[in-house]
N, C-alpha and C positions, 0 to 999 in steps of 0.2 A: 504493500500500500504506500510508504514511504516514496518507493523508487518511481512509483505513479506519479505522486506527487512534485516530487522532481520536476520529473518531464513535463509536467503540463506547467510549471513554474518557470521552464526555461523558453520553453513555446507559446507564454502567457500574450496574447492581443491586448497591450495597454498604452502603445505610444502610438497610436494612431491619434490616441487625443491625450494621454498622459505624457510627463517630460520628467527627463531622469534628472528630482533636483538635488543641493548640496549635501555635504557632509560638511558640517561647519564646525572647530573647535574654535569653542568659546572662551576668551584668555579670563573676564575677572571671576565670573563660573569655575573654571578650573585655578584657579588661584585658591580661591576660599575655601574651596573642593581640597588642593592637594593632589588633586588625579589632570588626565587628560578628558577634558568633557567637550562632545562631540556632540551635536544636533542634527539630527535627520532631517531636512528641513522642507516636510511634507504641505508644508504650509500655504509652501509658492504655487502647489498646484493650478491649474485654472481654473478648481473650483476650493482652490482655499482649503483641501484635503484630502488625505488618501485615499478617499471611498472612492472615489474616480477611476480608481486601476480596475478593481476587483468587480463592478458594476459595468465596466466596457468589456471585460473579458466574458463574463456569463452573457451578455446581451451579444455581443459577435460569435457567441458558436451558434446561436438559434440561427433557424432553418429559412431560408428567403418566406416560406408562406406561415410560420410563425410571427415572424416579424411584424408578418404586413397585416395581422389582429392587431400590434401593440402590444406594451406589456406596463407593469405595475407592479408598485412595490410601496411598503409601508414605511417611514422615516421620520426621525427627529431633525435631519434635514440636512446634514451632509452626503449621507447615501443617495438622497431625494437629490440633491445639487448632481449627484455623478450618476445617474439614470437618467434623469432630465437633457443632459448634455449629451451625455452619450445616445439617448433617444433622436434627439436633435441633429448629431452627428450624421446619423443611419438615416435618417429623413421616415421615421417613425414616428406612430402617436404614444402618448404615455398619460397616464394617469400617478400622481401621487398622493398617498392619502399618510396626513402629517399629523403629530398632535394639537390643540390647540395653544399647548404650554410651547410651542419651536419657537426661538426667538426673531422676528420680523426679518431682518436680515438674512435668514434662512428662506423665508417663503418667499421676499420678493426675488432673490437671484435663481429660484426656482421657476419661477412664474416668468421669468424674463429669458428663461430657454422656452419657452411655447409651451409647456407642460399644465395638464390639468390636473387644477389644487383640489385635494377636499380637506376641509378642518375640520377632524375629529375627535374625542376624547383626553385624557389628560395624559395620558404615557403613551408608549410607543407602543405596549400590549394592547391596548381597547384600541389604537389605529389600527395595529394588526387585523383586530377580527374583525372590521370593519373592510379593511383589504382584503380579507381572504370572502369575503359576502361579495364583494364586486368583482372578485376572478370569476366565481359562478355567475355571476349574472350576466355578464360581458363576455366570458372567454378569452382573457385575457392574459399571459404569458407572467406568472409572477417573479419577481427579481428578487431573493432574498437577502437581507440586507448583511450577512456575517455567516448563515448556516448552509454552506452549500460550495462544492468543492473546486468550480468555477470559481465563486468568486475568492475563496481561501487562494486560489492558485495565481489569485492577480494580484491580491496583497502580498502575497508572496514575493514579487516585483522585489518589492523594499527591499528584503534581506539582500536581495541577489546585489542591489545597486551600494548594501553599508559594506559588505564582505570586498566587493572589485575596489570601492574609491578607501577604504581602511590600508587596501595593501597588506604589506608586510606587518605592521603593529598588530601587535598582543593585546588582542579584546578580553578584556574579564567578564562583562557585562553588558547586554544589551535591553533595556526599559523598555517595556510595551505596554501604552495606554489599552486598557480591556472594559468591552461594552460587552456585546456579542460573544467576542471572540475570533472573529475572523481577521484580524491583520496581525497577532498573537500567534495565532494556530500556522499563518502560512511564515511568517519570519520563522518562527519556532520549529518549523518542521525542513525548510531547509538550512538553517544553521547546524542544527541538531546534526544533521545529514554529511553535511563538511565540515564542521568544526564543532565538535562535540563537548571540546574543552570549557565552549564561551556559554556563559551561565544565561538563561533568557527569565527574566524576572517582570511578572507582567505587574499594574498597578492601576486601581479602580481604587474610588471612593468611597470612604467609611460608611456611606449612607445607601451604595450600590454595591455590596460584595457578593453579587454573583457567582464569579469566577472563583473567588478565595472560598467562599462557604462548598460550592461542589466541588471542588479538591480535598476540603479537611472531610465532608462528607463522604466524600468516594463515588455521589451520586448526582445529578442534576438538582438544582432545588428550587424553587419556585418563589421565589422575596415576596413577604408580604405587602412592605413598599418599597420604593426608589424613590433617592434624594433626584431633584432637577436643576441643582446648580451647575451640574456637569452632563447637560441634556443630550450631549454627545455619548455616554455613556449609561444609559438611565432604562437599565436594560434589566428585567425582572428575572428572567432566564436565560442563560447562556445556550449558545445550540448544542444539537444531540453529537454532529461531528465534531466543532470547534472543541467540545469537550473532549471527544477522544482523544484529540492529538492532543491536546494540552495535557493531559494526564499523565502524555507519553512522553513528551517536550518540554515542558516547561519546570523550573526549579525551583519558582515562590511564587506567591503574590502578595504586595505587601499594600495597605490602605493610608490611606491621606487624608485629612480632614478640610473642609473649607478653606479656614484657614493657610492650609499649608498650600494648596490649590495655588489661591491668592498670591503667596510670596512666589511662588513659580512663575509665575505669571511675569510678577515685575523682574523676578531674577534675568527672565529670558527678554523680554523688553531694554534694560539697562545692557544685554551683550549684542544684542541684534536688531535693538528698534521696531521688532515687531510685536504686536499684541496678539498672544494665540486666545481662543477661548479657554473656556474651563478643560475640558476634556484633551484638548489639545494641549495643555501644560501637566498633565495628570505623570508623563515618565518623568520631567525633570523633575518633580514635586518626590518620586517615588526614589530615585537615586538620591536625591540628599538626604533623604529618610534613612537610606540603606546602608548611606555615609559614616552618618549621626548613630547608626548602630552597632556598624560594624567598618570600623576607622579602615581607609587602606589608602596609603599612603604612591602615587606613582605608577596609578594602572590608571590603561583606559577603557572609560565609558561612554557607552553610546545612549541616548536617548530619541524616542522619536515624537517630534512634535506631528503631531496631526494634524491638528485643523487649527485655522484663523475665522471662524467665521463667527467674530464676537460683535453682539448688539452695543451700540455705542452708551448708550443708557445704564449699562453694567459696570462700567467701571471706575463708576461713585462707589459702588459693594464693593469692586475688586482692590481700589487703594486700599478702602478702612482696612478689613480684611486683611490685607498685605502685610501691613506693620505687624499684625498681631502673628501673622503666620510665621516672620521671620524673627520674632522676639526683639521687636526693634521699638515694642511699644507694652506699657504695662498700663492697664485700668486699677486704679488704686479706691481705695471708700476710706476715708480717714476723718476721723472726730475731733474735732479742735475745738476749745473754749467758746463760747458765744458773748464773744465783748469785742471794743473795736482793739483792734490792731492783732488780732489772730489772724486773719490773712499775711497780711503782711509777714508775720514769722513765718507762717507757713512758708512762704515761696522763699522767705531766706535761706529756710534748712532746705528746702530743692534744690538752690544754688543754681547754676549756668545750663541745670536743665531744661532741654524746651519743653515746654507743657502743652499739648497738644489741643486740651479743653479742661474747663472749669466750671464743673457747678454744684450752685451750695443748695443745700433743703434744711429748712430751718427744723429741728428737733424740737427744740425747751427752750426756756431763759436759760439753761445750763451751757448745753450742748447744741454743735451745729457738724452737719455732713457735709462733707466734702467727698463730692468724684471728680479723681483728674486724669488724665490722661497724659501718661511721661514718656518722652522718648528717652531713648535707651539707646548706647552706643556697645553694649558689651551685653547684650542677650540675658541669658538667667540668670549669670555670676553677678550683674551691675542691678538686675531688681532684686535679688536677695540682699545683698547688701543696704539697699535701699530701704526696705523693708524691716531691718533687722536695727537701723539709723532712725528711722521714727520710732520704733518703739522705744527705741533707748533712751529718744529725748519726753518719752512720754504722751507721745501720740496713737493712739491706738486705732488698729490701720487692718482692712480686707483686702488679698487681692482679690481681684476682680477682672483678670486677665481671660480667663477660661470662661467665665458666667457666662451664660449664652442669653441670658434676661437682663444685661447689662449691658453687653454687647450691640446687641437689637436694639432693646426698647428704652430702659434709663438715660442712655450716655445721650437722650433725645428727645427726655422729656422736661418738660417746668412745671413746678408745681410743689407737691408738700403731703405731708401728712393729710390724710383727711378726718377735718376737725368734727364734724357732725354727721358722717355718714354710720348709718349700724348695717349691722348685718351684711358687711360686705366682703363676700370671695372674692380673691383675685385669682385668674388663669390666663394660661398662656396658650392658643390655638395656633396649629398649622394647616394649612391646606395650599393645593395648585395654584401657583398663581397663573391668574387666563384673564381676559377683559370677564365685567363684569361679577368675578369670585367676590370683593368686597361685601355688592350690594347683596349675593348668595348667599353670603354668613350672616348677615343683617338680617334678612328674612328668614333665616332658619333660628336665629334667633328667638324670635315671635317677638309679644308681649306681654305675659304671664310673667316677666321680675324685671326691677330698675339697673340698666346701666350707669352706674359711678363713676369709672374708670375706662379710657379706652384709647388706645394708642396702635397706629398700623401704620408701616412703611412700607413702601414700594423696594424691591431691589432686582431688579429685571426681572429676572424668567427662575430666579428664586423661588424657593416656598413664600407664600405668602404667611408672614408672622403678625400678630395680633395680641396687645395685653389688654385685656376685659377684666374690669372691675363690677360682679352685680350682685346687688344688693337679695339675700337668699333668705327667710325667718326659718328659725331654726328646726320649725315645725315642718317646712318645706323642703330641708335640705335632701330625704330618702326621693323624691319624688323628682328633684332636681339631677339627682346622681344618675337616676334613670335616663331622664332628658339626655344627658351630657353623652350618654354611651349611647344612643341611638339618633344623634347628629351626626357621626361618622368621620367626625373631625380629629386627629391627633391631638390633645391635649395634656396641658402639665398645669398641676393646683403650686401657687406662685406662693403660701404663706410660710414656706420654711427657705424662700429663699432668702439669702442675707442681703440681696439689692433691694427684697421687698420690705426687711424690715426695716433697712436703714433708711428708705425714703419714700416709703408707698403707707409703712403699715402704721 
């Protein structure tokens, strides 16, 4: 099966529209690194990522009177971007059916190769079954978007173009962004193949571990959800092949969080000037991870950027984010006296740190909060220290670097204690963010208990996050808890967070 795959890897149809692009070593990356780090730099394609390859080679072996039905495939909108093009190419009709969560920038360069759009559902699964209803109805030629041995044969591509432009250097390591599986399964399957030595280590996000959970499993598994900050990867099930090889090929997979996403992001921006998406920064994100765990000092690494096809609107999320990812930023809560001239000390004992944000919530005539936001030139050694400096001098102090209800919602809101509300729960809601989710949660809400509290930010194609403050009598609470579990909404009860008590409760 292996030696199959080979062959169809090296006989793969993908520069009739795909272009063999760089291998780039990144010099302040591999400084900070220690290693030689190297970028795939999949980015440049014509449709801004790899799915290009893998999606023009399944669609060029179909048959002249195949073709000439059209074909269709389901996407979060890079695969959609290289079916479209490739459709276009062959002077074929195409259908794609996208979630409604694809970030803008995905649909319109879709829709600008001729291709017809349908906006369906919140993940890439409910597009799926919505594509697989329009193959029967239509007969129409489906293109999968990772599970299927076409297109594993065209990603394949990649490996073939790191292994020739690497030359003679000693690879330890090659990073592969994992949704599916399909550009994983074909780098992994011919590396494996000629250089057995080079370790293939794939990398998906802590909120998408597909890949990682059917490996520790042994078996497929089915995610009850997927995170969409990384929509490129926001893949519920890995395929039934992509799996096989990978079990046979592949030597980890290790997870990232937002966060760390984030600092990838700018890390590859600052050596390249270019901005990938989330998914698209998922290996650099995973190799420094792998760094930071297992130090090696003088080898080279490869990672492969994937896609750029990031909505411009994102990357308000992606700075904040960044800071915190590369520990270049620390959220502090800290109690200082309630009289005049305690600010003022405070910012003395900061000294020549930049402070990123400031704000106060009045506690008592006693005591007053403070959240600020520090930069940091020296990652966790320079907040420990920090940390360990106010309490010395008598300041008693939370981090609040990790809080995910601090991060969101506090470091954004004004306000105080609430002095005459009773009975009020505070929660924390996630759901899809799509036009119109807001006013969804509002109405699902109802009217049956008082809103006190409520704070919601936009952050692109993120989960939509939500802090709700509502007023519950305590005779109501059994009847409420009901409510709450058959809304259908991820939710977290906020009263034992310490951001809530410092400044909400």
């Amino acid at each position: 099966m292996t030696d199959k795959y080979i062959e169809n890897i090296l006989n793969a149809r993908v520069y009739d529209v795909a272009r063999e692009t760089p291998l780039e070593l990144v010099p302040s990356l591999s400084k900070r690194m220690n290693c030689r780090v190297y970028l795939k730099r999949e980015d440049m394609q014509p449709v801004f990522s790899f799915k290009l390859r893998g999606a023009y080679n399944k669609i060029a072996q179909l048959s002249d009177d195949v073709l000439k039905k059209g074909v269709i495939c389901a996407s979060a909108g890079n695969h959609a971007q290289g079916v479209a093009l490739s459709a276009n190419k062959l002077g074929i009709p195409a259908i794609i059916v996208m979630p409604l969560t694809t970030p803008s920038i995905k649909v319109e360069s879709v829709r600008g190769y001729g291709a017809e759009i349908v906006l369906i559902g919140d993940t890439f699964d409910e597009a799926y079954e919505h594509c697989m209803t329009l193959v029967e109805e239509k007969g129409l030629t489906f293109i999968h978007p990772f599970d299927d041995p076409d297109v594993i044969a065209g990603q394949g591509t990649v490996a073939v173009e790191i292994l020739r432009q690497c030359g003679d250097d000693k690879i330890e390591a090659i990073f592969v962004p994992v949704g599916g599986g399909g550009l994983i399964a074909g780098v992994a399957v011919y590396v494996k193949h000629l250089r057995p030595e080079i370790k293939i280590i794939g990398v998906e996000p802590d909120d998408a571990p597909s890949m990682q959970q059917a490996l520790l499993k042994g078996e497929r598994v089915v995610l009850d959800q997927v995170g969409i900050f990384a929509d490129g990867v926001a893949v519920r099930q890995v395929g039934e092949e992509t799996f096989r090889i990978a079990r046979q090929c592949v030597d980890e997979v290790i997870l990232v969080s937002t966060d760390e996403i984030c600092a990838a992001i700018k890390d590859i921006f600052d050596d390249t000037r270019a901005i990938m998406e989330p998914a698209g920064a998922l290996a650099v994100a995973g190799l420094k991870k792998h760094i930071e765990n297992s130090p090696m000092r003088d080898k080279t690494l490869i990672a492969i950027n994937s896609g750029a096809n990031m909505n411009f609107d994102r990357l308000r999320h992606v700075s904040e984010r960044a800071e915190l990812g590369e520990q270049r930023e620390a959220l502090l809560a800290v109690t200082i006296p309630e009289k005049p001239g305690s600010f003022r000390k405070f910012c003395e004992v900061m000294g020549r740190r930049g402070i990123t944000e400031f704000n106060y919530r009045y506690a008592d005539n006693k005591d007053a909060h403070i959240f600020a936001g520090v930069q940091l030139q020296n990652g966790e050694k320079e907040k420990t220290g920090l940390l360990a400096c106010l309490e010395s001098l008598g300041y008693p102090v939370l981090d609040m670097t990790d809080n995910e209800m601090a991060k969101i919602h506090i470091r954004y809101m004004v306000g105080g204690h609430a002095q005459k509300v009773t009975d009020e729960l505070v929660y924390r809601f996630q759901f899809p963010e799509r036009p119109g989710a807001l006013l969804q949660f509002l109405t699902n809400m109802g009217e049956d208990w008082n809103i006190s509290l409520f704070h919601y930010r936009n952050h692109g194609a993120d989960y939509g996050r939500i802090l709700v403050g509502i007023q519950v009598p305590e005779d109501e609470r059994d009847v409420f808890d009901q409510f709450l579990q058959n809304l259908g909404y991820l939710y977290w009860e906020e009263h034992g967070n310490d951001a809530y008590k410092l400044f909400l409760g």
